[in-house]
C-alpha positions in Angstrom: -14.6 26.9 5.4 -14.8 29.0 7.9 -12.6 28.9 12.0 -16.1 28.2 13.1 -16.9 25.4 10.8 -13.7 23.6 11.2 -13.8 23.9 14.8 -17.7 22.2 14.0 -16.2 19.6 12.1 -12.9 18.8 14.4 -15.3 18.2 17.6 -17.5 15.7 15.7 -14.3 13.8 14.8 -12.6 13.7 17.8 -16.0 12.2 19.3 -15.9 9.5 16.7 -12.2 8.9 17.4 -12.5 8.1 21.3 -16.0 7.3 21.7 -16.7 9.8 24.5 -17.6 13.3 24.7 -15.2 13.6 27.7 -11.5 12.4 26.2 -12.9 14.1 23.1 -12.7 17.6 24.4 -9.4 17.0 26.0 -8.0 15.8 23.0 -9.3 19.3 20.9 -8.6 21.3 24.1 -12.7 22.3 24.4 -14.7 21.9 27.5 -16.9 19.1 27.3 -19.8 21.2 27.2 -18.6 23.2 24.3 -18.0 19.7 22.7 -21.6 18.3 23.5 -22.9 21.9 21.8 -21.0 22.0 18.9 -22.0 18.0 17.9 -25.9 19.2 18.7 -25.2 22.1 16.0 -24.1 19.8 13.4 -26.7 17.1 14.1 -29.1 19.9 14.1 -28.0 21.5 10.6 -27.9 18.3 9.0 -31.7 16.8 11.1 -30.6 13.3 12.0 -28.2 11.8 14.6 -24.4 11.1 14.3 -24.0 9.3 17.6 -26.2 7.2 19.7 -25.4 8.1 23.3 -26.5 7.6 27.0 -24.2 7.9 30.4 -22.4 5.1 29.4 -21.8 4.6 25.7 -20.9 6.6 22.2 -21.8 5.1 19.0 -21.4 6.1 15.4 -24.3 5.5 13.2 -24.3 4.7 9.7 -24.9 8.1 8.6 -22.1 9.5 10.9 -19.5 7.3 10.1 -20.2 8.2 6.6 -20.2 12.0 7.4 -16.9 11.6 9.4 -14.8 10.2 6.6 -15.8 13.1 4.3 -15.2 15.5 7.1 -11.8 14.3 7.8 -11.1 14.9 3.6 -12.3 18.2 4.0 -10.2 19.4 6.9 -7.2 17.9 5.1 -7.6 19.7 1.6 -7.8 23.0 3.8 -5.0 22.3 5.4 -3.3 21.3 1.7 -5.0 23.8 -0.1 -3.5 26.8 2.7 0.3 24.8 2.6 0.5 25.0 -1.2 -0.7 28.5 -0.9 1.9 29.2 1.5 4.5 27.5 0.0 4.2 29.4 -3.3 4.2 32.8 -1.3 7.4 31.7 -0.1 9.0 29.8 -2.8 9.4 26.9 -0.7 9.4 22.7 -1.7 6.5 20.9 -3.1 7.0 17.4 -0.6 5.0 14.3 -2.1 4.4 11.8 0.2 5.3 8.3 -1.2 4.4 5.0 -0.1 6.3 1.5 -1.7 5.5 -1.8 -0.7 8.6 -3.7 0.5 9.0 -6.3 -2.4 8.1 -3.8 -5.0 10.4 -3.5 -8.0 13.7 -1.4 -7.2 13.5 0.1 -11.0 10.3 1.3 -10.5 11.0 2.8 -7.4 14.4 4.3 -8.8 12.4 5.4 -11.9 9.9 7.4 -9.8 12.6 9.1 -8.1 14.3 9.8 -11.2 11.8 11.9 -12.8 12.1 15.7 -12.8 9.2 18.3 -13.2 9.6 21.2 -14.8 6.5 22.8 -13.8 7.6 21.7 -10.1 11.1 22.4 -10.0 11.6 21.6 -6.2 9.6 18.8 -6.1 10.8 16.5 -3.1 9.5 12.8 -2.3 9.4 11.2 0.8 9.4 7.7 0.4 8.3 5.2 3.0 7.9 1.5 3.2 4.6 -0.1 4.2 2.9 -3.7 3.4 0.1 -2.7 1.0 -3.0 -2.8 2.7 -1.6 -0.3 4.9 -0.7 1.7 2.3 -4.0 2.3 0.7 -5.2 2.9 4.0 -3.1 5.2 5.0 -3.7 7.3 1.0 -7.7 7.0 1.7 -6.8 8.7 4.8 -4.7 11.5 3.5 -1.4 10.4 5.2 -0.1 9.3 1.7 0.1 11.4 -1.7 0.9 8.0 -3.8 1.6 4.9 -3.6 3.7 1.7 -5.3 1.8 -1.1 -4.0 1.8 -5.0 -5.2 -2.4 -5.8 -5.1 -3.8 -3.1 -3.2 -7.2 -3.7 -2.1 -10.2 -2.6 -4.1 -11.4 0.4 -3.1 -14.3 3.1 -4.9 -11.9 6.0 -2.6 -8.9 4.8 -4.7 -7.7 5.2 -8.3 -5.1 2.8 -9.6 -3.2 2.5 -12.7 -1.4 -1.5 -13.2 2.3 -0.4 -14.0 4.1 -3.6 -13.8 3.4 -7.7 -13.4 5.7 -10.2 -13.4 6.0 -13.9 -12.4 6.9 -15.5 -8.7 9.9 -16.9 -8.5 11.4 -20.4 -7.0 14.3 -20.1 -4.8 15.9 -23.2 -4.5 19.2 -24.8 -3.8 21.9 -25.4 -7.2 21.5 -29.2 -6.5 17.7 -29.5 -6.4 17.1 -31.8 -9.9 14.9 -28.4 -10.8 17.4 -26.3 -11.6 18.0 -27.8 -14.7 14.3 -26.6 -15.8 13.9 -23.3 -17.5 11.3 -23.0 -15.0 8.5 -25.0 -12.5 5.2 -25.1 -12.1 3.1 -25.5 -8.9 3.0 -29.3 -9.6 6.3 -30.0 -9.6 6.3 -28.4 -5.8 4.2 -31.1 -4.2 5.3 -32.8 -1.3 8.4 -30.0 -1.1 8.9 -28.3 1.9 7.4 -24.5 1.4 8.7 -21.2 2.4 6.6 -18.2 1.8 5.8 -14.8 2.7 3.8 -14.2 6.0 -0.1 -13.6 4.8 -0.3 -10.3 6.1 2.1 -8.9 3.9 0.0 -9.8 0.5 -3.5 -11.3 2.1 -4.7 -11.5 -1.5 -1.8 -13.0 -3.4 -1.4 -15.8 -0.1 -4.5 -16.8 -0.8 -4.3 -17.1 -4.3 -1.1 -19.0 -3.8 -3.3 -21.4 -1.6 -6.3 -21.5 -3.3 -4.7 -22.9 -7.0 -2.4 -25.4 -4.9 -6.2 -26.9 -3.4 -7.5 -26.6 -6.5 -4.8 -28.5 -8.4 -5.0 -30.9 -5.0 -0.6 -30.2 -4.8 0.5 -30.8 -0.7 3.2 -29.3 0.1 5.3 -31.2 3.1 5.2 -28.2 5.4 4.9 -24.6 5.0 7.0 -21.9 7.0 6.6 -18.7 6.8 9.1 -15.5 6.2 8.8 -11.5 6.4 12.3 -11.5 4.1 13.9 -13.4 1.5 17.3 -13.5 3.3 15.5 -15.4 6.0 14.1 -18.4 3.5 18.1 -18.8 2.8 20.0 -21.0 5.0 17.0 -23.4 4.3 17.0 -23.0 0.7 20.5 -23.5 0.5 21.0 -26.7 2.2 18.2 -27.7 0.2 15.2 -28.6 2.6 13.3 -26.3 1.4 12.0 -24.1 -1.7 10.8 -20.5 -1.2 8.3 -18.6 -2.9 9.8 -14.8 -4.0 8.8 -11.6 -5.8 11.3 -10.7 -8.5 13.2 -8.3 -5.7 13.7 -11.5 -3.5 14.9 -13.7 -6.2 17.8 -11.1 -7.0 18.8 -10.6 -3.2 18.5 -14.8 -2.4 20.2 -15.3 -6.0 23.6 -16.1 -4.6 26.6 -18.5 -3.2 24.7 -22.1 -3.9 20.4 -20.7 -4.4 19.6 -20.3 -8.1 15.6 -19.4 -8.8 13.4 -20.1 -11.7 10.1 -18.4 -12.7 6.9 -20.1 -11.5 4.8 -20.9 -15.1 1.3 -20.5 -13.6 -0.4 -17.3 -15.5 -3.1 -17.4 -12.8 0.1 -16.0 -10.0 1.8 -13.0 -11.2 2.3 -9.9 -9.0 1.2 -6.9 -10.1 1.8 -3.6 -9.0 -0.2 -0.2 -8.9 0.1 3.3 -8.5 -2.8 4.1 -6.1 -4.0 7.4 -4.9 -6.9 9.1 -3.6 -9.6 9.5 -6.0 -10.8 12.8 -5.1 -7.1 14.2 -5.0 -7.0 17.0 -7.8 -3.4 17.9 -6.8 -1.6 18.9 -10.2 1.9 18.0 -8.8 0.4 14.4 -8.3 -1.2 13.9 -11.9 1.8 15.6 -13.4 4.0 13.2 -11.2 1.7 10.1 -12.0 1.9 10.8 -15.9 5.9 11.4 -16.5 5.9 8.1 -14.6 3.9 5.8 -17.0 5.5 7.9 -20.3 9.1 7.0 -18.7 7.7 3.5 -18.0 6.3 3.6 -21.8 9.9 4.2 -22.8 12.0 1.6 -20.9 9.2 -0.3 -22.1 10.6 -0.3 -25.8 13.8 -1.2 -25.3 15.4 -4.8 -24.0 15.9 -5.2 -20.3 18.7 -7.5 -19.2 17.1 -10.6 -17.5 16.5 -11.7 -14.2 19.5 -14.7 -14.0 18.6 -17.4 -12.7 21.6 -17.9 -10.4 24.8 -16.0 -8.7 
């Protein structure tokens, strides 16, 4: 790709990011009319629009919004393909870019950190926490190398690979007449108080949540919601309420008077991926990716202590 192309490419984006020719070439540093020309050349190369315009509006059609996402992939493996150049040249660090979601397992997150390539011997990860719906978007965008993400969203610009799944768990307090069972199911939660996790954190594995309790016809009392499992605990505790947690959660709320059991409903486990771009070709990341799910193969075949059920 060519200066000139880029700069081709890097007008026709900013246009589609603000919507007007005007804040568009002060946001590339062109003149507007230089902005205006080098749109015309594209649309003229390619013979169809990629904005409708008059004096007042800008809008993307179909075909340029689909131009503009592939443009924006090819302006960022230039710019990756001329770093990892570069940084070879000058012996420098190979960064990946890691996103986790918050209530992702802390072994797998350790385990990823663990792992030591020797074709990559100054491999460094920057890891980041993000709900997961903003983590895929921000790895279909380029922001993100990689991913750990509980249900990511579905995606033909994203290749995933299951790596763990594991039950909710109950957090209620030592006195509740269910923690003498080995674990509960949704049934036994009607007409309880409910704490769980704000939607937007897991939209898909809410819903679920809701969707079996409609189906099943179970009420819960009232439900409150929580961004963190240490919030659900002076409720949980005094026991007026029960709290719905991811294994991470149970083992941080596990303490001084809140026990948790599994939830036995097969139809709500968590699982969690490794998502990354599917175009992304980047050796590091495959080589990464793989030593992960052999090291995961291997912990795999030995006994893991237990989640305990209480402090």
């Amino acid at each position: 790709m060519s200066r000139r192309e880029e700069k081709l490419l890097e007008s026709v984006i900013a246009v589609a990011e603000e919507l007007s020719f005007s804040r568009a070439a002060r946001k590339v540093r062109l003149s507007q009319p230089t902005i205006s020309r080098n749109v015309s050349e594209i649309e003229k190369e390619l013979g169809f629009k990629l904005f409708e315009r008059n004096r007042k509006t800008v809008k993307l059609t179909d075909a340029g919004r689909a131009f503009v996402e592939e443009a924006r992939m090819g302006l960022l493996h230039r710019g990756r393909a001329f770093d990892a150049a570069r940084a070879v040249m000058e012996n420098a660090e190979t960064v990946l870019n890691v996103g986790k979601s918050p209530y992702v397992d802390p072994f797998l997150v350790t385990t990823l950190l663990s792992i030591r390539l020797p074709l990559f011997p100054r491999l460094r990860i920057d890891m980041s926490s993000q709900f997961s719906f903003e983590l895929a978007h921000e790895v279909m965008e380029g922001d993100l190398d990689l991913a750990i993400a509980n249900e990511p969203p579905k995606s033909g610009h994203l290749t995933t690979v299951k790596v763990a799944e594991s039950p909710f768990y109950i957090a209620m307090s030592e006195e509740d007449e269910l923690a003498c069972e080995r674990s509960v199911t949704l049934d036994a939660l009607a007409g309880r108080r409910w704490i769980l996790f704000n939607r937007r954190m897991h939209p898909l594995v809410y819903d679920a949540v809701m969707q079996l309790a409609e189906k099943r016809n179970v009420k819960p009392a009232r439900i409150q919601h929580v961004i963190t499992p240490e919030e659900a605990f002076p409720f949980v505790v005094d026991g007026s309420a029960v709290a719905f947690v991811v294994k991470s959660g149970a083992l941080r709320i596990a303490r001084d008077g809140v026990t948790v059991r599994p939830l036995d409903e097969d139809t709500l486990t968590l699982k969690t991926y490794l998502a990354s771009r599917s175009d992304d070709s980047s050796k590091v990341l495959s080589e990464l990716v793989r030593s992960f799910v052999r090291k995961l193969g291997t912990f795999s075949k030995v006994q893991r202590v237990p989640l305990q059920a209480s402090a």
